[in-house]
N, C-alpha and C positions, 0 to 999 in steps of 0.2 A: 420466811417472808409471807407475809397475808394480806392480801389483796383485797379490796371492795367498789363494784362499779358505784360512779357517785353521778348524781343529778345530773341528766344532759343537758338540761333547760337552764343552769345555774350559769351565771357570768362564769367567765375564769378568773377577775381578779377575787370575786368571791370566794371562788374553789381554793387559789392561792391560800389565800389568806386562812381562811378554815382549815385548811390540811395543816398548814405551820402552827396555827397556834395551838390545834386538838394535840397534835406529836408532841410541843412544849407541852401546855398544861398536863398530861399525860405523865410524859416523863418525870414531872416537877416532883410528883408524888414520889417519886423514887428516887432523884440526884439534888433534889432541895433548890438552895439558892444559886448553882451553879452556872454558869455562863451558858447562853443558847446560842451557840455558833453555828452558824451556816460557812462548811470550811469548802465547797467546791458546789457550782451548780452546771451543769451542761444540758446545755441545747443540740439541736442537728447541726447548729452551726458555729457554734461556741463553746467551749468550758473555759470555765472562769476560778478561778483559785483564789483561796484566804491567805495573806501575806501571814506569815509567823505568830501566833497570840492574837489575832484578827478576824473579822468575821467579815463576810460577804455581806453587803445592806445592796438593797434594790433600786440604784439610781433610776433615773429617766430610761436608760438605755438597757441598761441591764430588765428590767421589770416590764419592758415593750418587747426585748428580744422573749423572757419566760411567756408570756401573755399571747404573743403571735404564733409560737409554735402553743401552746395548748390551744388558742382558736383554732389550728390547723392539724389538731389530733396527732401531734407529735411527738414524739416523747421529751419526757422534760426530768433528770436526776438530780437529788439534792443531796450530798453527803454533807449529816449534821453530826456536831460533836457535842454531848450536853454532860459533863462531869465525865464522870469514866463509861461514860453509854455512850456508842458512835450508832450513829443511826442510817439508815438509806432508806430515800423516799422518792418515788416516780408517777410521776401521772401521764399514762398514755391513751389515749382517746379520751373512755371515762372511766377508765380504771386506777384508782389511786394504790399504790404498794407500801407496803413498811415493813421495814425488818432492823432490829433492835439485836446488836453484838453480843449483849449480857442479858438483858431481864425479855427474854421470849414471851412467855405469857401477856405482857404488856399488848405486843404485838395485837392482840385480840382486844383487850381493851379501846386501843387508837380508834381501829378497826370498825369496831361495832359504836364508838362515839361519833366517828366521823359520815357511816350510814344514818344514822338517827338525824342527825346536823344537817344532814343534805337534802333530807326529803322536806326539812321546813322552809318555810318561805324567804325567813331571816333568821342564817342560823345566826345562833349565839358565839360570837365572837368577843372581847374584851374590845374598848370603843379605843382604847389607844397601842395596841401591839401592832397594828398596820405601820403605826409610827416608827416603833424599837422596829421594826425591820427595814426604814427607812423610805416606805411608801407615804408620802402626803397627801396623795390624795384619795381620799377614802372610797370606797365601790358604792 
């Protein structure tokens, strides 16, 4: 697992969104056109599970529950499934984690993209993955 503190000053859905899509584009390089499933996400006060072939998208409630516990330095776990790569990813205060089942070195790639990402003003995001993860309204 490798760790990188990220931007304190950054919104969280920012943060959100930036940590999902660097782990995806990351990964992509490696699992192709594979499905980017988010198969469980847990809060302090929630876990939420992916029904069978299904992925987790971030309703109203869901995506207010993730966003209030990272306002409130909480921790937040996402276990993603992307081809035969299962991935775990956590943000606790400002520390973002990843660890990768199969391609370890990746790990250091996310890593070091998603320090770079943080320190800009506006990281680089793709203008419509907020969407495919079910968020509409954009940060």
């Amino acid at each position: 697992m490798r760790s990188v503190e990220i931007n304190r000053d950054m919104d969280a859905k920012k943060k959100l969104i930036m940590t999902l899509y660097w782990i995806n584009r990351k990964t992509a390089t490696i699992e192709g056109c594979a499905p980017f499933l988010i198969r469980r996400i847990k809060t302090e006060e929630n876990t939420l599970l992916a029904e069978e072939g299904k992925f987790l998208k971030f309703s109203e409630n869901v995506l207010g529950d993730v966003l209030t516990n990272m306002e409130d330095l909480k921790l937040v776990e996402f276990d993603i499934n992307f081809g035969k790569e299962d991935i775990r990813a956590s943000i606790y205060e400002n520390t973002l984690s990843v660890s990768l089942s199969r391609t370890k070195e990746l790990e250091d790639e996310i890593i070091e993209k998603l320090k770079q990402e943080s320190e800009r003003k506006y990281p680089h995001v793709c203008s419509k993955f907020h969407k495919r993860l079910g968020i509409y309204n954009k940060y």
